[in-house]
N, C-alpha and C positions, 0 to 999 in steps of 0.2 A: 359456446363460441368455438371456433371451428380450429382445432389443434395441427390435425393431420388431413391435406388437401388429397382426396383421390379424382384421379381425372373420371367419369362418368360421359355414356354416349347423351344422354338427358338431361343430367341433372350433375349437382356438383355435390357430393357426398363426403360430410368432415364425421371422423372420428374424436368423441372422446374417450381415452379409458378411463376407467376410473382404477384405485386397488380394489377394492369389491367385485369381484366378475357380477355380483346382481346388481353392481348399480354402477353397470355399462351402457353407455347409452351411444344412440347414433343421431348426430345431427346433419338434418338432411335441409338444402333448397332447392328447392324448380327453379331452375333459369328462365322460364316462360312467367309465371307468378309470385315467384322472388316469398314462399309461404315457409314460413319455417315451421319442423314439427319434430318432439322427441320421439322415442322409441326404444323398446328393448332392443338390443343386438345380443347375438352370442358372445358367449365370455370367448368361445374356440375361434371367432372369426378378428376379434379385437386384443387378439395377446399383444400387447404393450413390449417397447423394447424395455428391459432391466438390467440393472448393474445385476456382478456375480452378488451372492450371500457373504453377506459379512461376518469374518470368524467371531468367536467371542476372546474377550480382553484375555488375555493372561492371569493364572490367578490371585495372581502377587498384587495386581493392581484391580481387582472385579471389585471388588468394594466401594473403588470411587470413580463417583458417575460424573463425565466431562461435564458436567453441570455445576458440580461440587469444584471441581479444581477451576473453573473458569470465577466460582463469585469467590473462593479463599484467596483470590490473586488480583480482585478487584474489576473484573471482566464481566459483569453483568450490571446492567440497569436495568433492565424490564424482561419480564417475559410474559407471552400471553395465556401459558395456564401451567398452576404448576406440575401437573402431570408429566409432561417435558423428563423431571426427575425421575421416574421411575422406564422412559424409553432406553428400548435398547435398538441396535441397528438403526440411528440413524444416517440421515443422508442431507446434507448441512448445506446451505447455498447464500454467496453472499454477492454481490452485484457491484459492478466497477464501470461508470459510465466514462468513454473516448473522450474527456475534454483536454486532454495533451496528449504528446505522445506517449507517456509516463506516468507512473500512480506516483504519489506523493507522501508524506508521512502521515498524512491524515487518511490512509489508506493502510499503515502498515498496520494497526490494530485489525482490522479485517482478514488480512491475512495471516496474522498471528492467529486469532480465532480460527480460523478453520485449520490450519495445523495441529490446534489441540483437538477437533474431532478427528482429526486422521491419524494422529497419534496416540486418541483413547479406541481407536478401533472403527471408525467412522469411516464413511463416506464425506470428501468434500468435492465441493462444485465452486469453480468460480467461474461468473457470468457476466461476458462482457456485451456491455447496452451499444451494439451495431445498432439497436434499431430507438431506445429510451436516447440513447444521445443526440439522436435526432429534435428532440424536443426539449431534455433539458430539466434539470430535478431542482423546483424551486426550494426545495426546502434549504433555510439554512440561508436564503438570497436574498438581497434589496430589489434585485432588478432581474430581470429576462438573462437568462444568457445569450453571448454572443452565437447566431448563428454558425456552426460548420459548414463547411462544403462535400458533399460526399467524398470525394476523394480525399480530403483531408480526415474524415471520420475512417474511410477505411484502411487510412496510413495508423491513424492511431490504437485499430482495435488490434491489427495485426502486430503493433510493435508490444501492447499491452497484453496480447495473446502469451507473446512471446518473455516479456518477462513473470508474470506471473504462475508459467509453467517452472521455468528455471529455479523460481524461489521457492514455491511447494516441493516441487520433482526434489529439488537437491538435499531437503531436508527431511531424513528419513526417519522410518518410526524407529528404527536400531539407535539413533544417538539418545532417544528416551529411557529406553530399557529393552532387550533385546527379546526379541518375540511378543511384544507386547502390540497387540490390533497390528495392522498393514498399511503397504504407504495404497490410500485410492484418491485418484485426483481426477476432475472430470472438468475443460473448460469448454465452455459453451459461449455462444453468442446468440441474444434473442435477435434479430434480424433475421436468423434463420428461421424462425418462425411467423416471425410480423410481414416479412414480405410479402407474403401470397395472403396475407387478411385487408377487405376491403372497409371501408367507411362505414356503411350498411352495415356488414356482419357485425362488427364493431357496435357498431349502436344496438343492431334489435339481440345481440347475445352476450352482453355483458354492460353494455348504458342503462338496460331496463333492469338490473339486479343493482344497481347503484342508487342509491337515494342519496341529493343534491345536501340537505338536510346535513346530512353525517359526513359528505367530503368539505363540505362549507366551514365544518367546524376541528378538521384538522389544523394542528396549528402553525404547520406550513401554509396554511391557505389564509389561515386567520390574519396573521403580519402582514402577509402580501395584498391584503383585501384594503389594508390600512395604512397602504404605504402610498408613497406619492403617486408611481406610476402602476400601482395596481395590479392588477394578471390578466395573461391573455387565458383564453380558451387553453390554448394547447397545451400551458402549465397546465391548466385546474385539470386537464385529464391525466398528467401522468402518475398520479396516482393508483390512474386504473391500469394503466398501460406494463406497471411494475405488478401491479396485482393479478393482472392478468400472467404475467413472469410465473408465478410462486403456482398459479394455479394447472398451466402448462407443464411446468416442471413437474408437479405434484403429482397429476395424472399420467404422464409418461416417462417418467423413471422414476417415478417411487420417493422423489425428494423431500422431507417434511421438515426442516427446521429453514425459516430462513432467519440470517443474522445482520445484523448493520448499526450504525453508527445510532446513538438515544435522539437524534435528529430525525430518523428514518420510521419511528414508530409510527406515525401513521401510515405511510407507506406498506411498511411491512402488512399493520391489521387490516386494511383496504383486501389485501391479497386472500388472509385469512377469511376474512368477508365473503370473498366472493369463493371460496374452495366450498363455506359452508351453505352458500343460497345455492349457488350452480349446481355443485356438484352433491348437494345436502350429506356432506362428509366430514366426520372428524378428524384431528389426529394430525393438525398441519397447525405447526409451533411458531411464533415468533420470539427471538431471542434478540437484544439490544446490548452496547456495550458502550459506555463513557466514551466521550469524544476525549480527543487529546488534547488533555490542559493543561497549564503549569498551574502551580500550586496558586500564584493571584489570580488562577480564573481566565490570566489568557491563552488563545492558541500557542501550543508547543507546535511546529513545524516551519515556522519562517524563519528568514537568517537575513543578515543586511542585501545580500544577493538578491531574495527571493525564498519560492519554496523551494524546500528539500526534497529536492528526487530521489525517486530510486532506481532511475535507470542511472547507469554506471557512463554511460554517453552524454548525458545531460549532469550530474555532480559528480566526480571523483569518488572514488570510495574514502579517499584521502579528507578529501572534504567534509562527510559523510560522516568519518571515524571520530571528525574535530569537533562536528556539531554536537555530538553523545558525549564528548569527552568534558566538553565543556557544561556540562549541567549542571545547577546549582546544588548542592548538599541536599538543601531542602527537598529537592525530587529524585533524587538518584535513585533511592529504593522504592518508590513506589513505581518509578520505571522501568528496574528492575524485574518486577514481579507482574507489568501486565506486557511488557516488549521482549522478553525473555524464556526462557526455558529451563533454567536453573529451578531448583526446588526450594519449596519456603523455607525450608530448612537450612539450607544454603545462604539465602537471601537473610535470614534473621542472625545469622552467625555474620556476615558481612555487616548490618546493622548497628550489631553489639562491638565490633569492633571501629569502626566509625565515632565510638565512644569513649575508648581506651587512649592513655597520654599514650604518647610516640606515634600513633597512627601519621600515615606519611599522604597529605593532602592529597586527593581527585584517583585515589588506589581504586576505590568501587568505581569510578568514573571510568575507568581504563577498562576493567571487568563489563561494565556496561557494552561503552563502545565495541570492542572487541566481539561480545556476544550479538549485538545488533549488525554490525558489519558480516560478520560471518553467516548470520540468518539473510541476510539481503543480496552480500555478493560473494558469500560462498567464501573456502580459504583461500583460492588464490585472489579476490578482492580484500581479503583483511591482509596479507603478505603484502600487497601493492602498497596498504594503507598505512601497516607498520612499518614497511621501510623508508617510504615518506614523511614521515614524523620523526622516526629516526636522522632521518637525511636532513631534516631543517631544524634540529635543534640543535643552537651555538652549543661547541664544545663535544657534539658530539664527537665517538674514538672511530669510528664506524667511515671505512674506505671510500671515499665519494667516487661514482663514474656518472659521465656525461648522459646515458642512458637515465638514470636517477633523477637527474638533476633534471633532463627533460619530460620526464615523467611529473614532475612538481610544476613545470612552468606555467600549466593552463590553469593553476589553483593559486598561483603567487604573484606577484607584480612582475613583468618581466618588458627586455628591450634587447634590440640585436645591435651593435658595434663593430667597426671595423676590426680586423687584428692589428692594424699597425697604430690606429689610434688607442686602443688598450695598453700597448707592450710598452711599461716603463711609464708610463702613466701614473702618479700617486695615484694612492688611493683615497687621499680626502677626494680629490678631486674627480677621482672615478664615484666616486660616492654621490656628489653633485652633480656631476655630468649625465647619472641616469634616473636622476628623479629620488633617490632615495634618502637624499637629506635634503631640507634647503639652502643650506649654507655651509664654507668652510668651519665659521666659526662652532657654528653646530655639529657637525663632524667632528672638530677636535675636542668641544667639551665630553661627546659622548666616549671617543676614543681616550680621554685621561679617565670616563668610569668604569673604564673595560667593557663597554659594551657595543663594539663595533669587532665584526667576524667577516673573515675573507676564508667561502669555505670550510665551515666551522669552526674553523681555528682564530682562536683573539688575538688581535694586533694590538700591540702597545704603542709602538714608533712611528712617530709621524710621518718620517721620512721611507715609510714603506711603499715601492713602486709595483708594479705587477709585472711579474718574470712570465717565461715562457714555461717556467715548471709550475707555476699557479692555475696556467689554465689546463682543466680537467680535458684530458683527452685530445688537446687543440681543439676547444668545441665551447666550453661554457665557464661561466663562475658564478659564485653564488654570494654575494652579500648579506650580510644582516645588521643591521640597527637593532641590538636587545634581543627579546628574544620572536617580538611577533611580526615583526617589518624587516620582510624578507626582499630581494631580488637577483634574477634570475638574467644575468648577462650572455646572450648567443656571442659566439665571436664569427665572424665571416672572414 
């Protein structure tokens, strides 16, 4: 199938390379008789573009192969041979189709994985589907996905460009151990290549290396065949459409691992499939990783909101820090050791202390959040996050300003108020008046158990009215009921 489009006065002439210079081939068709036929080409006339040579590891850490530290950490369900283990230099690729604007938590293992190949000395590639999110990856679905509209896919591969550079880019191979492999990051979008492929070429250079047989009995296709509304065509191809991804790649830069979610396995071997019919080549890996679960099996990534983003635009890092924060005991460590970068070591000393009297409840949880927040939005996103948590928890000592407090208000209940209706206004009544309690009576029980906060600070006295030294800044206040019903008063 036709990789690289060269314009020709006659004829339309596609390259593949292969890494073998002797099994370079030239795929050629007549525009008049539309005949397709192989051919030796020179190796001198089809040099392939390539990444630089990748150093070797450091030798403090040569002894364990990213393969080794991804399954001790729980990061591998499948792989398709185990050979994999003994490669060196590879060049790792994992694939993130535009259906928001944002990747989501069920994406963050993906990009964790390809950090530990760029952190064991690897090449990584993250590949956004301009052209597979056109269609849509049933795997994993009851139904078709909803249509895109181009401009809406090219709003979001651009925005998904853009964060997933930030989060590889920012995390460098120095915070592992210093001189150990290099930072390489490469993102790509197949649309750059699927554009210029037509229907035809499509069919007669990679439809007829497919047998119906074996995509029939992947078991993304299997559910969907047995479900109500069934699959259209355009699912049951993208199969190829990703496998044709892996084998693109494979031939022109050199890429040989791909990785993705234990849902993705057919997928993946479709690709492997076809590197070995087309291009009759070995040496092209698929590697799989547990989807994210909580320990009853179901998805970890939802929240009463929705999912959990990881663009910074769509959830707060604030919000972000709270969803990790909040983990059940039961999962903390084992999300520790596949969301993280902490060494087992580390991780198993956290463990054992989780076991020990005096241990002071949700400490590894704080460790957690912290370290996920920091992989995601960087320090100055966990600084945002910890002064936010800082900033709404009753009693905090910690100086509030109006900047703070508006920083919190897209993540809390909040309402805007005159100032002359605020000034002198009790506060049961402020209380009531913006939705945060329902009643006086309610107000004053919780205010006789200490747990009513104007501004972090506890009110006892009923008879407390709101000065013009309470509001922060001439600008905002912050109420609390307890410690998790918050809000967030504008004064105008």
């Amino acid at each position: 199938m036709a990789a690289v489009a060269m314009a020709m006065a006659a004829s339309r002439t596609l390259f593949l390379f292969h890494p073998s210079p002797s099994r370079t081939f030239l795929l050629s068709t007549s525009t008049s008789s539309k005949t397709f036929f192989l051919s030796r080409a020179s190796s001198a006339s089809t040099a392939s573009p390539s990444l630089e040579p990748t150093p070797p590891p450091s030798p403090s850490l040569k002894s364990k192969h990213v393969l080794e530290i991804l399954q001790e950490r729980g990061l591998v369900e499948s792989i398709t041979s185990e050979n994999l283990k003994s490669c060196t230099n590879l060049k790792a690729y994992c694939g993130f189709d535009p259906t928001a604007e944002s990747l989501h938590l069920g994406n963050l293992i993906g990009l964790v994985v390809l950090s530990w190949f760029k952190r064991c000395g690897h090449v990584a590639v993250a590949l956004v589907g301009g052209a597979t999110g056109r269609v849509g990856d049933p795997s994993g679905k009851s139904a078709e996905r909803p249509e895109l509209d181009a401009e809406t896919l090219e709003k979001n591969c651009a925005s998904i460009n853009t964060l997933v550079k930030s989060i590889l880019a920012r995390n460098k191979v120095q915070s592992v151990e210093p001189g150990f492999g290099r930072d390489s990051v490469l993102i790509l979008d197949n649309y750059d290549w699927w554009k210029n492929v037509t229907l035809l070429d499509f069919l007669r250079d990679v439809g007829r290396f497919a047998r119906v047989g074996t995509m029939m009995a992947k078991e993304s296709v299997k559910k969907r065949l047995t479900s109500e509304d069934g699959m259209s065509y355009t699912e049951f191809t993208y199969q190829l459409l990703q496998g044709y991804d892996f084998l693109y790649l494979f031939q022109n830069m050199g890429v040989n691992v791909q990785i993705g979610g234990s849902d993705q396995w057919g997928n993946i071997t479709a690709g492997t499939e076809l590197i070995r019919k087309i291009l009759q080549a070995e040496g092209a890996y698929g590697l799989t990783f547990p989807l994210l679960l909580k320990s009853d099996g179901t998805k970890f990534g939802k929240s009463e909101g929705g999912a959990i983003w990881l663009n910074p635009s769509m959830l707060s890092p604030y919000k972000f820090y709270q969803y990790f924060f909040s983990v059940p005991d039961v999962d903390v460590i084992r999300f520790l050791k596949i969301l993280t970068f902490l060494s087992i070591e580390e991780i198993d000393a956290l463990e054992q202390d989780m076991k020990k009297p005096g241990y002071i409840p949700n400490t590894v949880q704080k460790i957690l959040a912290e370290e996920v927040t920091r992989f995601v939005h960087g320090e100055e996103g966990l600084m945002e996050a910890l002064n936010a948590t800082e900033a709404l928890r009753p009693g905090a000592e910690t100086e509030l300003d109006a900047k703070t407090i508006e920083g919190i208000a897209k993540d809390v209940p909040s309402c805007t108020l005159a100032y002359d209706k605020v000034l002198n206004c009790t506060l049961i009544d402020l209380a009531v008046l913006t939705g945060l309690m329902a009643s006086k009576s309610a107000v004053r029980r919780l205010l006789k158990q200490g747990g009513l906060y104007l501004n972090n600070v506890r009110i006892d006295a009923e008879e407390k009215t709101i000065e013009a030294s309470d509001i922060i800044d001439g600008k905002v206040l912050l109420l609390s009921a307890g410690k998790k019903n918050k809000m967030v008063i504008r004064i105008e």
